[in-house]
C-alpha positions in Angstrom: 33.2 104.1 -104.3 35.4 102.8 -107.0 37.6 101.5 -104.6 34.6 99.1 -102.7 33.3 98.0 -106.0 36.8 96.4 -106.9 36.9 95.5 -103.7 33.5 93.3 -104.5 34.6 91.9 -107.7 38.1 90.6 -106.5 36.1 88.8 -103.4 33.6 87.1 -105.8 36.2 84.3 -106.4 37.1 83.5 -103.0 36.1 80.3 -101.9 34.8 78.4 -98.5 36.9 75.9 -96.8 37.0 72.6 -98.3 34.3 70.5 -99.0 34.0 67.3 -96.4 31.8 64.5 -95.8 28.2 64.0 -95.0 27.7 65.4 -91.4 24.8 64.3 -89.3 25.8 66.4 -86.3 26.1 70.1 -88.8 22.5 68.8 -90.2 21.0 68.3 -87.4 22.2 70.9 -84.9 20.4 73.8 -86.6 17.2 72.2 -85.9 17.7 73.1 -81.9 17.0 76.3 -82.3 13.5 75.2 -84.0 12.6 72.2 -81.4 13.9 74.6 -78.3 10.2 76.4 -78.7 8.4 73.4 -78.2 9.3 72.3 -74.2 9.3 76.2 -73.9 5.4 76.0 -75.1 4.5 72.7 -73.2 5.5 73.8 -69.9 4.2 76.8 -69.7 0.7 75.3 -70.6 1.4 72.2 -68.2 2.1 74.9 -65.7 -1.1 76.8 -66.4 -3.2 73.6 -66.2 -1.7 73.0 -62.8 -2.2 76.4 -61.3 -6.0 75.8 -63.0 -6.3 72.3 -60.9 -4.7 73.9 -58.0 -7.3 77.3 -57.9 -10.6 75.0 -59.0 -9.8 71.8 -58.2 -11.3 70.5 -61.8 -10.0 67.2 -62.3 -9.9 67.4 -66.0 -6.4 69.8 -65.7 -4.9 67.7 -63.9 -5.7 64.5 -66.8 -4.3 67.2 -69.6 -1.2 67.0 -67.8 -0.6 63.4 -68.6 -0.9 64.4 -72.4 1.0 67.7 -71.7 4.1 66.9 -69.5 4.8 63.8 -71.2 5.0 66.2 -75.0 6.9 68.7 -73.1 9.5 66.1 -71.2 10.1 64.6 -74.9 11.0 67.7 -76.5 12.9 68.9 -74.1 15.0 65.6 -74.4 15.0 66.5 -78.1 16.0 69.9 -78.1 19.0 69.1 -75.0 20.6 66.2 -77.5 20.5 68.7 -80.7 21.3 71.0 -78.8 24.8 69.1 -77.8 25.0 68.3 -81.2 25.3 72.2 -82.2 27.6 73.5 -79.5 30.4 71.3 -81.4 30.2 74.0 -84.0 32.9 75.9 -81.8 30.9 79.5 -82.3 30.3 80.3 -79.0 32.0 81.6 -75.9 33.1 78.2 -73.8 31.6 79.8 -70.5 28.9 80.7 -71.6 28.0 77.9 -73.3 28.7 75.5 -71.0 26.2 77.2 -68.7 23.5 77.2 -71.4 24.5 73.1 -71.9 24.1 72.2 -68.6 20.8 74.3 -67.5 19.4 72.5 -70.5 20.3 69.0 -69.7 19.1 69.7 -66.2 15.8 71.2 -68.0 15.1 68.3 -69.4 16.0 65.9 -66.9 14.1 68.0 -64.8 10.9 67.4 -66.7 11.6 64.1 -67.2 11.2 63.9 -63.6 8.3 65.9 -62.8 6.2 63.4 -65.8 7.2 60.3 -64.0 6.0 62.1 -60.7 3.1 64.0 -61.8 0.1 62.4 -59.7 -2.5 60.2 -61.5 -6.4 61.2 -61.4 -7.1 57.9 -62.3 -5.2 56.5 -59.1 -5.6 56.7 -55.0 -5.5 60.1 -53.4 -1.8 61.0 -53.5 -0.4 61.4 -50.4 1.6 65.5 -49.3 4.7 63.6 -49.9 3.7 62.6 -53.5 2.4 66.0 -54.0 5.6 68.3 -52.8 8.0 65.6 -54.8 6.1 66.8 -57.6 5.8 70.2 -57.2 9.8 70.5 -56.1 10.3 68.5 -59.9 8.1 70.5 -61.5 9.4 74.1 -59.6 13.1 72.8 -60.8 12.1 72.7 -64.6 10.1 75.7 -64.9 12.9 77.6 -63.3 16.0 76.0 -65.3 13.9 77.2 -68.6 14.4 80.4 -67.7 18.2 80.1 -66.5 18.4 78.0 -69.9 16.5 80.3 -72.1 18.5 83.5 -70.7 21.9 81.7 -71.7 20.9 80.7 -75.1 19.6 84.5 -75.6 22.9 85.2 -74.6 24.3 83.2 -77.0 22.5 84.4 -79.7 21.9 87.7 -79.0 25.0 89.0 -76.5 24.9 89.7 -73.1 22.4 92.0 -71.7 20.2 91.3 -74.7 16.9 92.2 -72.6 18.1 95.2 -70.6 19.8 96.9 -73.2 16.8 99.3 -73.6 15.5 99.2 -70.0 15.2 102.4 -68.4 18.1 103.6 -66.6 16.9 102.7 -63.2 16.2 99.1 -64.1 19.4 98.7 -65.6 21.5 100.1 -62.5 19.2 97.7 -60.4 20.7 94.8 -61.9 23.8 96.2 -62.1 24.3 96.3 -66.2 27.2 99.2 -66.5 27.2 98.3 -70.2 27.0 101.9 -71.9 24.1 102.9 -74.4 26.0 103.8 -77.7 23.8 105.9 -80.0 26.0 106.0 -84.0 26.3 109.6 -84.7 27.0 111.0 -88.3 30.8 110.0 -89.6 32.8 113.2 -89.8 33.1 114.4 -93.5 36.2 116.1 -94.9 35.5 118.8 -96.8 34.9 117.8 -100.6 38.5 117.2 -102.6 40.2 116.6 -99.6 41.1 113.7 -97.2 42.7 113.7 -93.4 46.4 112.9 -93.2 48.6 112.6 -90.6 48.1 112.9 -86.8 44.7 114.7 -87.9 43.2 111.4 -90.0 44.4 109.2 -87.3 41.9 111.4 -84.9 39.4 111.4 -87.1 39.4 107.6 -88.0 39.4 107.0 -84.2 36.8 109.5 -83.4 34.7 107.2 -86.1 35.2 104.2 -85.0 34.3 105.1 -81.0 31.1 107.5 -82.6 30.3 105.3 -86.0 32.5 102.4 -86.4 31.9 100.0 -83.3 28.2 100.7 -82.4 27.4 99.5 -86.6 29.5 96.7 -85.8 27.5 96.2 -82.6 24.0 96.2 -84.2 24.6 94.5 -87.1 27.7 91.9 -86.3 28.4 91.2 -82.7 25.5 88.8 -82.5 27.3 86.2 -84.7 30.7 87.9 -84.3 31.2 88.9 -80.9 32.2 87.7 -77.5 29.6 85.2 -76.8 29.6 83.5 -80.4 32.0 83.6 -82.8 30.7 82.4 -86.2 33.0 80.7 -88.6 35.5 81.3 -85.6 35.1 85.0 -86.6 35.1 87.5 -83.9 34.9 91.3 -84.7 34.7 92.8 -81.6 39.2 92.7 -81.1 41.4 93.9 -83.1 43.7 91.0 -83.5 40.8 88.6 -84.0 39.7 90.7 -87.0 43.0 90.9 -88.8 43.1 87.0 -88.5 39.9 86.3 -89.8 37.9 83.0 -89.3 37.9 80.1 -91.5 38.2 81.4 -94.3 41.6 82.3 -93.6 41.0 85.4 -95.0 41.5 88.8 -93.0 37.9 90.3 -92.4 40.0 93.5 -91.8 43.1 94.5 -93.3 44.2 98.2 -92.9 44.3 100.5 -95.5 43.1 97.5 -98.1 39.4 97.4 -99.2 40.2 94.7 -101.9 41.5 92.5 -99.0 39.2 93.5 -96.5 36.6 90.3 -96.5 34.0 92.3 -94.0 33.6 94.7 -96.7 33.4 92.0 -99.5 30.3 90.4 -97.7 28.3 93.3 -96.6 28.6 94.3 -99.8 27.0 91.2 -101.6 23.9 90.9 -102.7 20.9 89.8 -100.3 20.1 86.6 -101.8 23.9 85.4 -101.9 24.5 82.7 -99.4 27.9 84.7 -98.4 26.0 88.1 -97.8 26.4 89.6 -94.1 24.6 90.0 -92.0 22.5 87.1 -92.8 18.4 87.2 -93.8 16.6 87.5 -91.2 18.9 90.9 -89.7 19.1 93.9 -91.0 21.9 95.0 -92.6 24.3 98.0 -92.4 23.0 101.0 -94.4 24.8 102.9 -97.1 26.6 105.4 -95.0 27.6 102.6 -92.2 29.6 100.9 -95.3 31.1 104.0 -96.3 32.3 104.9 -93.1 33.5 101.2 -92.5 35.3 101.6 -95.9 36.8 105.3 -94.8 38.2 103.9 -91.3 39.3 100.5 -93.1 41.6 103.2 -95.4 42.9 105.0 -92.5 44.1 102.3 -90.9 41.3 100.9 -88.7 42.0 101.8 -85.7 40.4 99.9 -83.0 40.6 101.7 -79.6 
């Protein structure tokens, strides 16, 4: 352990990039993921109040809907343009994001749509026509919210986010062939000895397949793996994590702790703006960081 805590003191100098202007879009990008909620909330009361009208015919749903639709068609405006604003951070896959951009913009155009067209109680009868033009502008939002809300979960939280835990069945129903990787203990030589040779190379594989990559899975892919790339940092290849983001620091460097940034920020204290993973997640325990540390020594092998 001698070895990490160097590691951590030579790390505590390193620096960010460099400091640069005031900029409105990095300020206000963020703030999507906070407004994103709101048209999420809206709608689904706006459609509630319209199933309500629909089932009892009480006009009074149908005149919360010109309060409700017109809230909801706002913020999803608000959350589509901050949302534009954050994609230009350059963490995320292009693919995928570009999927989650345009559902969005379509989202809120969408409800834009079904406000202007949502019929008045305080008007004539609408006409069928009237009605269905609605209901079609109305249908289009509420189902782009979920197309737009599955690719920003993907964003955030990787691919398969919501049936990573489903029951096998419902998993081969949809076709996820993703594998369930469960971390098992990290092999431990026998005390006052280490692997060498063709044996440590086995063993350091064997702990990054059993240890190693399902840690980094839990804790790191979320922000560091294929969909989003934090700090243009991606952990999840090999020659991505020897390059390291913008720090231009390695996050891995075989068989060197010290310059071994990963293990420099996992190993910072909680409240330190540089610790990983972030508040909010859960970090790696104890013997994840040892073992991390071990297989960093041996060469970290990725398979």
């Amino acid at each position: 352990m001698a070895s990490i805590d160097a590691c951590h003191a030579a790390g505590s100098s390193a620096g960010g990039p460099a400091a640069t202007g005031f900029q409105w879009a990095a300020f206000l990008g963020p703030f999507h993921m906070v407004v994103l909620h709101l048209p999420i909330g809206f709608l689904s009361i706006a459609a509630l109040l319209e199933a309500w009208f629909w089932w009892r015919r009480v006009p009074w749903a149908r005149q919360a809907n010109t309060l409700v639709l017109p809230i909801a068609a706002l913020s999803a405006v608000a959350a589509a343009g901050l949302g534009w604003l954050r994609a230009g951070a350059g963490e995320f896959d292009p693919h995928l994001l570009d999927l989650h951009r345009w559902s969005g913009v379509g989202l809120a155009a969408a409800t834009v749509l079904a406000c202007l067209l949502l019929p008045r109680s305080d008007r004539s009868t609408p006409s069928k026509r009237q009605v269905l033009r609605f209901h079609a502008a109305f249908g289009a939002a509420l189902f782009l919210l979920g197309v737009a809300g599955h690719f920003g979960g993907s964003l955030t939280h990787g691919s398969g986010f919501l049936t990573r835990g489903a029951p096998p069945f419902v998993r081969q129903l949809i076709g996820d062939t993703t594998p369930i990787t469960i971390p098992a203990p990290t092999p431990v030589a026998p005390a006052g000895t280490m692997p060498t040779g063709t044996n440590a190379a086995a063993t350091s594989e064997s702990a990054y397949r059993s240890t190693i990559q399902p840690a980094l899975q839990q804790r790191c892919y979320s922000c560091h793996g294929p969909e989003k790339q934090k700090g243009k940092l991606r952990l999840d290849r090999r020659e991505n994590a020897m390059t390291g983001g913008e720090s231009g620091e390695p996050a891995i460097q075989p068989g060197d702790l010290r310059k071994s940034r990963l293990l420099y920020q996992v190993l910072l204290p909680r409240e330190h703006d540089d610790a990983m993973p972030p508040d909010g997640k859960e970090p790696l325990t104890p013997e994840q960081i040892l073992a991390i540390s071990r297989w960093i020594q041996q060469g970290a092998p990725f398979e």
